[in-house]
N, C-alpha and C positions, 0 to 999 in steps of 0.2 A: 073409342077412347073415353076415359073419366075427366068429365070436365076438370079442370085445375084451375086454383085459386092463384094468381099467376103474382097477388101480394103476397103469398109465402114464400114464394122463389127469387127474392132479393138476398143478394149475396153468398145464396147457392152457386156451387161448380156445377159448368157445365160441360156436356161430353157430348161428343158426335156419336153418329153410328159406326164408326170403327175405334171408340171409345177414347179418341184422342181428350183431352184437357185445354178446350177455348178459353175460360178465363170463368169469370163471376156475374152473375146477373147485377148489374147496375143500375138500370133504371126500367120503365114501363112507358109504352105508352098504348093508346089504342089498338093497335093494329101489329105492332112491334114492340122486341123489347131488346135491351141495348147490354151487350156482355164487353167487359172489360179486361185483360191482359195483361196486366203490368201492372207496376206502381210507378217508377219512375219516367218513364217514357210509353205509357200504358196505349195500345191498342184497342178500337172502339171496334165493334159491329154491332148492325143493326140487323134483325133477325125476326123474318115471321111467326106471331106468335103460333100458327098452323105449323113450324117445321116441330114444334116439342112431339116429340112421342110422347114420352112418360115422364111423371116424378115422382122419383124411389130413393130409398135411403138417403136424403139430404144433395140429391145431383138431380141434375134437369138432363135429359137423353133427349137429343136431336134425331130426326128420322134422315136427316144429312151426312155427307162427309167433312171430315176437316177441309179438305181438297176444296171440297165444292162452297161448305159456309165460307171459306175466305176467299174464294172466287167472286162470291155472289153476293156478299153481304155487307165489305170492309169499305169503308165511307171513311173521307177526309175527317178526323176529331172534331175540328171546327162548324164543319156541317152539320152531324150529327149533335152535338150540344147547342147549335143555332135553333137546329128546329126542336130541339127541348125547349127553349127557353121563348121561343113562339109561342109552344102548345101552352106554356102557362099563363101566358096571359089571357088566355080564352077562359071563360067564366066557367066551364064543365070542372074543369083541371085533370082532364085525362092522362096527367104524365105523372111519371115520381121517377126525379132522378138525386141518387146520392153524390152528396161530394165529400 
């Protein structure tokens, strides 16, 4: 696979491997990166950056299924922006998340 520059993929659609529509890249950090669903009542997952297959035409393709990213990935909102707001206060600043 071609390595990816994984700060271009902010606010890209993402798609699983049976090309369902998970939401939008929101934020980054080391290890994971965090897609978002909604606006109003909006849907967090947190996702290995290892599950990306590819990025083509302005979408990020997961080597997963929907079944399984929301199985496997979907984390309380609260939890997931706690440990955003951890990672920042660490001098590297390994995260970028939008609000």
């Amino acid at each position: 696979m071609k390595k990816i520059d994984f700060t271009q993929l902010i606010t890209k659609k993402v798609l699983t491997n049976d090309k369902k529509h998970l939401g939008h890249v929101d934020g980054l950090g080391s290890v994971y990166f965090i897609v978002k669903d909604g606006l109003f009542s909006p849907r967090y997952y947190k996702i290995p950056r290892e599950k990306v297959d590819s990025y083509q035409d302005r979408k990020v393709l997961l080597n997963i299924s929907e079944q399984d990213t929301k199985n496997s990935s979907r984390e309380n909102t609260r939890d997931i922006l706690r440990t955003f707001r951890v990672d920042s206060r660490k001098s590297d600043r390994s995260y970028i998340l939008l609000r």
